[in-house]
N, C-alpha and C positions, 0 to 999 in steps of 0.2 A: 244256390245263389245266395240264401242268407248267411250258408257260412262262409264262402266267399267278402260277402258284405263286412262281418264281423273281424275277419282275417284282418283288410285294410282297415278298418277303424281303429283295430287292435296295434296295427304297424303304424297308423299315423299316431295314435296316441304315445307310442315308444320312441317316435322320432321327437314329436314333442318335446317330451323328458328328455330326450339326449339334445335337444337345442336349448331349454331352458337350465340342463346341465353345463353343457358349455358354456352358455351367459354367465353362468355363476360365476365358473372356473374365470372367465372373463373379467369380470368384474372384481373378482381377488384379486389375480395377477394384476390388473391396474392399480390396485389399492397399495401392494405392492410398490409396483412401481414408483407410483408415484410416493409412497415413504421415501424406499432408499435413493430417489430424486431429491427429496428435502435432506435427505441426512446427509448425501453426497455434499450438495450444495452448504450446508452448512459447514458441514469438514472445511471444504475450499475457502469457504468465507475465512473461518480461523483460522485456518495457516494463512493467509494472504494476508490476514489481519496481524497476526504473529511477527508474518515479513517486512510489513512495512514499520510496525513498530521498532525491527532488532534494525531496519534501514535509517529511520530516525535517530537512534542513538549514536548509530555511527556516525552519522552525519554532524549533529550535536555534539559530539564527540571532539571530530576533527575539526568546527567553526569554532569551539572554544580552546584546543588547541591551538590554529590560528589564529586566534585574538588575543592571545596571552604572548607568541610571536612577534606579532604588528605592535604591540604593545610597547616589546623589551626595546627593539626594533627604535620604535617613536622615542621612546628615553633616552638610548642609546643618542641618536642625532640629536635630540636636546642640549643633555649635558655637552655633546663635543661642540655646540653650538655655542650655547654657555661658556664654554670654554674658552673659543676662539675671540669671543664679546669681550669675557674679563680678560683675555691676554692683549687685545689689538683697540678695542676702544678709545685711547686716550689716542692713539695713531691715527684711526680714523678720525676722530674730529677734529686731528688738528690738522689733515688734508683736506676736511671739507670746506674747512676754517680759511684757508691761504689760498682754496680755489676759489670762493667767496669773496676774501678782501683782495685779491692777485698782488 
């Protein structure tokens, strides 16, 4: 019977050590985990940080290309505006003139 007795003490005490061996293993593999969770996560962060950056410039890119555009653009109808002012002015106000005195 005592050796009996010792048998089980001796198997629980082995299981023991094979449950607080598996905690361990446990508790690495999380440590684990949770790193390459932060290192992933970081990765992701810089590339999306990367992307939105290389999207900003395109962007930037193309609003100062457009505004250089709208620009020539606004000049462009200026000067033909100017144009039409120094070529018809004396006309126009001598219709507005004869529509004024009739």
């Amino acid at each position: 019977m005592k050796d009996m007795i010792k048998e089980i003490v001796a198997v629980d005490k082995a299981a023991r050590l094979e449950v607080e061996k598996a905690a361990e293993r446990r508790d690495m593999l999380q440590k684990e985990i949770d790193e390459q969770t932060k290192s992933f996560e970081a990765k992701c962060a810089e590339e999306a940080k990367a992307k939105i950056e290389m999207a900003k410039q395109q962007l930037e890119k193309g609003l100062e290309e457009n505004t250089k555009r709208i620009n020539a653009r606004m000049l462009e109808k200026r000067e033909a505006l100017n144009a039409e002012y120094e070529k018809n002015h004396a006309d126009w106000e001598n219709t507005i003139l004869k529509n004024i005195t009739g």
